[in-house]
Kinemage of the C-alpha trace (Angstrom):
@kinemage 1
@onewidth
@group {chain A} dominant
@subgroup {mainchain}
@vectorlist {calphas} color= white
{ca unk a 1} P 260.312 234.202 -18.740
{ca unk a 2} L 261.114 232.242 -21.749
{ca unk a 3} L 260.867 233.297 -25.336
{ca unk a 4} L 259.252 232.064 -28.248
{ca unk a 5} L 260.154 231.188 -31.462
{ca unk a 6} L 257.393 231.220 -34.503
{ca unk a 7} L 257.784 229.196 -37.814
{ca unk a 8} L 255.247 229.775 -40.229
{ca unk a 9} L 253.997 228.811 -43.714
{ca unk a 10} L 251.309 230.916 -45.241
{ca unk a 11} L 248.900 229.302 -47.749
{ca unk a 12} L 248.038 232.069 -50.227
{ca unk a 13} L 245.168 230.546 -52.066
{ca unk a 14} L 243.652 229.765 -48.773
{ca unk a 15} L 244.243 232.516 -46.848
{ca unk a 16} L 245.591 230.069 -43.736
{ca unk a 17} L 249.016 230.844 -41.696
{ca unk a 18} L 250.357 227.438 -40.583
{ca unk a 19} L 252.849 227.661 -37.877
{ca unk a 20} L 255.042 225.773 -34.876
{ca unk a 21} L 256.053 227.531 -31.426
{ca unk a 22} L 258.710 226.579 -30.134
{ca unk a 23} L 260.899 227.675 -27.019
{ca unk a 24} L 263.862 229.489 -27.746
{ca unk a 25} L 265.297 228.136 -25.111
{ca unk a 26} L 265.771 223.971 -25.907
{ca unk a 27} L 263.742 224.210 -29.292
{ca unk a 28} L 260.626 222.576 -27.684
{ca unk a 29} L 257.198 222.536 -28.846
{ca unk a 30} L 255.068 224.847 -26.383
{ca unk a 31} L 251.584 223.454 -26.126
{ca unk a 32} L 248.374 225.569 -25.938
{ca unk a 33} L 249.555 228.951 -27.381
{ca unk a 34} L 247.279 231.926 -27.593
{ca unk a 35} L 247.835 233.011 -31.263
{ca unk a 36} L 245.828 236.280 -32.678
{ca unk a 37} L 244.862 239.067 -34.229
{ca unk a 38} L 244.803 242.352 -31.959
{ca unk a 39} L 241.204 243.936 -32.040
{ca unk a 40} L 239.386 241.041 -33.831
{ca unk a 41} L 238.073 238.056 -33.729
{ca unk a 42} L 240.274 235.934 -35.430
{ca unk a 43} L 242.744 233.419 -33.242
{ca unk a 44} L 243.569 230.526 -32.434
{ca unk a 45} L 245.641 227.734 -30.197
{ca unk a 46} L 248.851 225.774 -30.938
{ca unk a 47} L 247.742 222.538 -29.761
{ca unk a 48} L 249.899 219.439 -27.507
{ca unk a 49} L 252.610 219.951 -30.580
{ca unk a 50} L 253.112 223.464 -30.828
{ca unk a 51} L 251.335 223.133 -34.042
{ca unk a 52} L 248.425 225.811 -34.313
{ca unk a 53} L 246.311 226.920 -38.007
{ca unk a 54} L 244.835 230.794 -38.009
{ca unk a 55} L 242.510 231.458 -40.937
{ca unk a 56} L 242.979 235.220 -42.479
{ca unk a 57} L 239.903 236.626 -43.677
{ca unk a 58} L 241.202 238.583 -46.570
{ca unk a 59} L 239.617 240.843 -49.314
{ca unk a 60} L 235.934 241.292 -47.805
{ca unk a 61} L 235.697 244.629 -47.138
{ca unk a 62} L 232.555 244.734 -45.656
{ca unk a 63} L 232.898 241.816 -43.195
{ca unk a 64} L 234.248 243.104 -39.653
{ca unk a 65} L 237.265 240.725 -39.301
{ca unk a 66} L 238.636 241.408 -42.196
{ca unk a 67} L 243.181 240.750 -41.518
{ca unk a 68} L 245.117 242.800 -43.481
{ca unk a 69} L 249.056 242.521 -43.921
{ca unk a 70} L 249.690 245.318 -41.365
{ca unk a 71} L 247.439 244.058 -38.896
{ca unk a 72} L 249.089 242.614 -35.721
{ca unk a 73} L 249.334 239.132 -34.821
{ca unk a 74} L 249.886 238.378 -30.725
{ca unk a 75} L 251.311 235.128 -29.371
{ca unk a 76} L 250.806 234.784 -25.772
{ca unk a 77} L 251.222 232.066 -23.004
{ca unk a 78} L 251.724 231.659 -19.710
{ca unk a 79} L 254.958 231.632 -18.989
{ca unk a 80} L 256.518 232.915 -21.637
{ca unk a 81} L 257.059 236.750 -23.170
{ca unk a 82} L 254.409 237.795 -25.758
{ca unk a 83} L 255.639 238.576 -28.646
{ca unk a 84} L 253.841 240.741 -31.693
{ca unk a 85} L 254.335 240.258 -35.096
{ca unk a 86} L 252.478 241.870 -38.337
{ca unk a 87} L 251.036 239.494 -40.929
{ca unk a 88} L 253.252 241.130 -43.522
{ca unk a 89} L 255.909 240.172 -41.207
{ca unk a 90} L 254.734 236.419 -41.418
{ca unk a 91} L 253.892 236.089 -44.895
{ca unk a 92} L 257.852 237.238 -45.400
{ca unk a 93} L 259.195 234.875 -43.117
């Protein structure tokens, strides 16, 4: 299995993590990631660049997918080791 590595840029005023996967192992763009959040329905997929977008619904408290920063983000593909992440975690990176 190979590992993963995550860069990210959150948008605050949009609520919208912005990211790249790349594999640790050469630095290459991994295509078609599973990215998100455990136990809701929020995710997305990196696409052919390793690029991917994941909208956070924040600050509705009465809507059922509602992220919060402690909330766990999961990055999966084939191939690969899943790796977890908070979105506290993210928005410090």
């Amino acid at each position: 299995m190979f590992g993963i590595i995550l860069i990210t840029q959150i948008v605050t005023s949009q609520n919208i993590l912005n990211g790249k996967i790349l594999s640790k192992d050469n630095n290459e763009p991994i295509s078609y990631v599973n990215i998100g959040i455990i136990n809701k329905d929020v995710g997305t997929v990196s696409d052919e660049n390793g690029d991917f977008e994941l909208i956070l619904v924040l600050g509705n408290e009465y809507y059922v997918n509602e992220t919060n920063e402690k909330d766990s983000i999961l990055i999966s593909s084939i191939g690969f080791k899943s790796q977890k992440f908070t979105v506290l975690e993210l928005q410090k990176n």
